[in-house]
C-alpha positions as CSV (number, residue, x, y, z in Angstrom):
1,X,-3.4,11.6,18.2
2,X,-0.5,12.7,20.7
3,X,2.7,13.7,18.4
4,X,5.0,12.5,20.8
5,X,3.3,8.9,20.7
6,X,5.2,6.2,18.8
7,X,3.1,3.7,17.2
8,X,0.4,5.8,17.1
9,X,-0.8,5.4,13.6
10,X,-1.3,2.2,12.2
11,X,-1.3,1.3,8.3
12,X,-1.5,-2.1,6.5
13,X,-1.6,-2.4,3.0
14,X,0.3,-3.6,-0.1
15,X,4.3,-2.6,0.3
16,X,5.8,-1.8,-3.5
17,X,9.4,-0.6,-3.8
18,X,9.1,2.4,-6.0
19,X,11.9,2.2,-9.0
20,X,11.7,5.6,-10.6
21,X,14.6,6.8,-13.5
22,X,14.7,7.9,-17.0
23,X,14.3,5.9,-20.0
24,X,13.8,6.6,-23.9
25,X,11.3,5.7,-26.4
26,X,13.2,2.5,-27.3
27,X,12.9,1.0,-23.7
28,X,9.2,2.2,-23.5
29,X,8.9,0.4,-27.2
30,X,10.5,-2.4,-25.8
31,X,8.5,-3.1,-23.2
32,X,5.0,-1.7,-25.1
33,X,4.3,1.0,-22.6
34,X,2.8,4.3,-23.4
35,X,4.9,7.3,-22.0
36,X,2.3,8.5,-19.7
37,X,0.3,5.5,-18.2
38,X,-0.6,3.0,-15.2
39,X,-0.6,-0.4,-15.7
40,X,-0.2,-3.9,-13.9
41,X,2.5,-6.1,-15.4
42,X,2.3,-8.8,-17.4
43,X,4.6,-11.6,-18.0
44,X,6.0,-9.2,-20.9
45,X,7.5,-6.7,-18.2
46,X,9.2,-9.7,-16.1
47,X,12.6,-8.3,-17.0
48,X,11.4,-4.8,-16.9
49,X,12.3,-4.3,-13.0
50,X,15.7,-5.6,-13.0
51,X,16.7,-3.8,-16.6
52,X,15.4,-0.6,-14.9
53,X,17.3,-0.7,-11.6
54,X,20.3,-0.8,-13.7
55,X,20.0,2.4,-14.7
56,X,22.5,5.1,-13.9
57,X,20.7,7.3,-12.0
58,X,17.7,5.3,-10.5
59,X,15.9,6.1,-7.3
60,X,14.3,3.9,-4.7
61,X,11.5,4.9,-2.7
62,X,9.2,2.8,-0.1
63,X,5.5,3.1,-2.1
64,X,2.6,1.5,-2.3
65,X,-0.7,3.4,-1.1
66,X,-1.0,2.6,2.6
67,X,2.8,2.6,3.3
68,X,2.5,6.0,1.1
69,X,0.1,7.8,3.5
70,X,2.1,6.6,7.0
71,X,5.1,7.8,5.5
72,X,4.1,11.3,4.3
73,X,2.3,11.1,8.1
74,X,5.3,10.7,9.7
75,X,7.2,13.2,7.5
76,X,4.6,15.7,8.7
77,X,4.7,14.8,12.7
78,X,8.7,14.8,12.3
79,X,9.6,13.8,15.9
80,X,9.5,11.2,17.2
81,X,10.6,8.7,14.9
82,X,8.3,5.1,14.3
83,X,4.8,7.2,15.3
84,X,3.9,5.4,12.1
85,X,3.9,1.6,12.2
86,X,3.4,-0.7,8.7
87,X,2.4,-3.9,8.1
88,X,2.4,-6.3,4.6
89,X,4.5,-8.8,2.6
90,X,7.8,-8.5,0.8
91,X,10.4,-11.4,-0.7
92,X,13.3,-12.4,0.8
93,X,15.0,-10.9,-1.8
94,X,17.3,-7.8,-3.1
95,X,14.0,-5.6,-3.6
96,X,13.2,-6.8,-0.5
97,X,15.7,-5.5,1.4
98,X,16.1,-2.1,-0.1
99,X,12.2,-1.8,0.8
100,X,13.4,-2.2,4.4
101,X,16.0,0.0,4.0
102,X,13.5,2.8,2.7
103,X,11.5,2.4,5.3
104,X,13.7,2.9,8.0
105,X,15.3,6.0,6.5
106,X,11.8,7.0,6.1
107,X,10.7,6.5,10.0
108,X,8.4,4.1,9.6
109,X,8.2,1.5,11.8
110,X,8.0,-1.3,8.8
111,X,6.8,-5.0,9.9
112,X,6.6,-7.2,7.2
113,X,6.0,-10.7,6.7
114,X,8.4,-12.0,4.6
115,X,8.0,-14.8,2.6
116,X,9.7,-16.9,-0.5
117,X,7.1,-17.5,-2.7
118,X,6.4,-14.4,-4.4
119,X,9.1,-11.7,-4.8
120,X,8.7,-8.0,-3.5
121,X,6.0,-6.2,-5.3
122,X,7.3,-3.5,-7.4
123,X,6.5,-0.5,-9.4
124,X,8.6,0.9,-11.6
125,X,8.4,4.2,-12.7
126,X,9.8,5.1,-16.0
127,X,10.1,8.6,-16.9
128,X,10.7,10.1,-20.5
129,X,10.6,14.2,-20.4
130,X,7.5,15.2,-18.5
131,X,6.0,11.6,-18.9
132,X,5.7,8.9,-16.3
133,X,4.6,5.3,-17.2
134,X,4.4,3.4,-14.3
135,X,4.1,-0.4,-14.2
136,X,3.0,-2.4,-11.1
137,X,4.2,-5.7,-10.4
138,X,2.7,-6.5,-6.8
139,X,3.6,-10.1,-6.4
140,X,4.3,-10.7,-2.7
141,X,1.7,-7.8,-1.7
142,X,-1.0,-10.0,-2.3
143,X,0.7,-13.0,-0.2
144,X,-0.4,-11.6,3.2
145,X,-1.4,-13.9,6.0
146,X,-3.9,-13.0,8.6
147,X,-2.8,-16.2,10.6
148,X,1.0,-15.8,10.1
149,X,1.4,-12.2,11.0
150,X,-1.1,-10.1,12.1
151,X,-2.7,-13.3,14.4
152,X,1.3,-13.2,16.1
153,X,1.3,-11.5,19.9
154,X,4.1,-9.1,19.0
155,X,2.5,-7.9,16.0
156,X,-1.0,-7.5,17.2
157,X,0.9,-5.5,20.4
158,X,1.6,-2.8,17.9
159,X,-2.0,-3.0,16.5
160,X,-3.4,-2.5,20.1
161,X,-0.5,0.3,21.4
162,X,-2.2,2.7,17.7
163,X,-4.8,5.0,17.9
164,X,-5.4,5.5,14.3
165,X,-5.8,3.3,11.6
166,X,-5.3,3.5,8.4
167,X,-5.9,1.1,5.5
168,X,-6.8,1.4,1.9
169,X,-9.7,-0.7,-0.4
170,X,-6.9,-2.2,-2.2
171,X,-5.9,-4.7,0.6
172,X,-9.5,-5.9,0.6
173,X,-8.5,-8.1,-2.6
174,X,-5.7,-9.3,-0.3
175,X,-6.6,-10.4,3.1
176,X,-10.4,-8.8,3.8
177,X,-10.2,-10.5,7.2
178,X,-7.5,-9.0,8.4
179,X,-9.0,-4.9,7.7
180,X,-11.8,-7.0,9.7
181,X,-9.7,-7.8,12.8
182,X,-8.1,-4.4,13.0
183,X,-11.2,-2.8,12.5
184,X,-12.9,-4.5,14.6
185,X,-10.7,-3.5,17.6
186,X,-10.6,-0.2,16.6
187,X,-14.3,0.1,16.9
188,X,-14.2,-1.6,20.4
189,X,-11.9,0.4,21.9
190,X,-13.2,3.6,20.8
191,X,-10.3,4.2,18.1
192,X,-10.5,5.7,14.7
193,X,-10.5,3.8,11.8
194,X,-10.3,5.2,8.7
195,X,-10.4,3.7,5.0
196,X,-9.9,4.7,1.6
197,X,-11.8,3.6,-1.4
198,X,-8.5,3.5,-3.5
199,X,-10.4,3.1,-7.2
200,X,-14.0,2.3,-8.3
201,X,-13.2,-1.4,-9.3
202,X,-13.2,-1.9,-5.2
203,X,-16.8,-0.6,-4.7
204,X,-17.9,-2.8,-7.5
205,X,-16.1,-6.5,-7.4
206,X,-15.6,-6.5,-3.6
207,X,-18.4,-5.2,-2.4
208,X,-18.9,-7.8,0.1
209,X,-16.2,-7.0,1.7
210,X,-16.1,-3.5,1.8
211,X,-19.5,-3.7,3.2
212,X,-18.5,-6.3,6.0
213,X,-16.0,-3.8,7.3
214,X,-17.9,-0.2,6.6
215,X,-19.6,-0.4,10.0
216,X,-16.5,-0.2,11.3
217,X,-15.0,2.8,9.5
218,X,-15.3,6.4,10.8
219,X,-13.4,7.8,8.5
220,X,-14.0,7.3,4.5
221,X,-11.6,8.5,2.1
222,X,-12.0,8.7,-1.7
223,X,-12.6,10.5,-4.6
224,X,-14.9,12.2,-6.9
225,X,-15.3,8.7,-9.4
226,X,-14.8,6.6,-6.2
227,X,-17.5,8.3,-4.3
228,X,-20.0,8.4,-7.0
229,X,-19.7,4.6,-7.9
230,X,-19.5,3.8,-4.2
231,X,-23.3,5.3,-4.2
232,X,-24.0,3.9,-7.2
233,X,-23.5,0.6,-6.2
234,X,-25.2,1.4,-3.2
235,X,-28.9,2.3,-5.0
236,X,-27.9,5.4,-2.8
237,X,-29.7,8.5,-5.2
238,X,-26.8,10.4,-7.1
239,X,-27.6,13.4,-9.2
């Protein structure tokens, strides 16, 4: 991939503003989270994400495991800005907007699809001492449209101007037909397409999916668990 390219890399995936600060035992009690943990709310933690960013010292960060990996890509290629382009779906809300924010001061040439419906996924991070509990609210990630986005002719410019692409297992539960379109083009214009298995649940509930797009991938990330229920779902022979 030339480091001077912009749009080079292209990611899509589920876009979470990352709310990190420090809490005590009573908010964790609160809220019935264990100090070191990963979870997915419920409608217990609805007022979790506001109380949080009210903290004094809280940090925002553009997360989520797609946008992650093109933004830690970018940090390492430096110059020139945007070589990392992003697609998924946010609110039209507060979150929203810091998430755009993030991403710009980030370098990452950010396209989401904005929508009303659902507000910005969100995962808080709340830290006690050397603990992190983090709680994931994705919401609007999983409102992504094939048809409404990707499908439009300025979008799907920045999908053909990449050379890499980059997409984790965990937007297969959210639009499997678009990792198909993108993958597809990559594969017939002699690009590299890479995915990641993300967490063993992937290889074992969406396995119709996954497979529907593996002929496309040339790259396959994952890891030790991932792998080994990837073949084991498979019938591949695992020792």
């Amino acid at each position: 991939m030339p480091a001077s390219s912009q749009n080079a890399l292209f990611g899509m995936g589920n876009p979470l503003l990352d709310i990190s600060a420090v809490v005590d035992k009573d908010f964790l009690d609160k809220y019935g989270l264990k100090p070191n943990d990963q979870i997915l709310a419920e409608d217990k933690h609805k007022q979790l994400f506001d109380e949080i960013a009210k903290k004094s010292k809280v940090e925002y960060h553009a997360g989520g495991s797609t946008q992650n990996s093109v933004k830690i890509a970018q940090w390492m290629i430096q110059e020139p800005h945007k070589v990392g382009t992003f697609f998924g779906c946010i609110g039209m809300d507060r979150f929203g907007e810091i998430l755009k924010q993030k991403a710009e001061e980030a370098h990452v040439d950010a396209h989401y699809y904005e929508q009303s419906q659902e507000p910005t996924g969100t995962c808080a991070a709340c830290i006690t001492g050397e603990n992190r509990s983090l709680v994931a609210n994705l919401a609007a990630a999983n409102c992504y449209s094939k048809e409404k986005h990707l499908d439009l002719d300025a979008n799907w410019g920045l999908v053909e101007k990449a050379r890499v692409y980059y997409i984790a297992g965990f937007f297969l539960t959210v639009s499997p037909e678009s990792i198909l379109k993108v993958a597809k083009h990559a594969s017939e214009n002699n690009k590299i397409f890479s995915l990641n298995l993300s967490a063993p649940f992937i290889s074992q509930f969406f396995k119709e999916p996954l497979m529907k797009v593996m002929p496309y991938v040339d790259i396959v990330f994952g890891n030790e668990t991932e792998a080994a229920t990837f073949a084991q779902e498979q019938g591949f022979e695992v020792s």
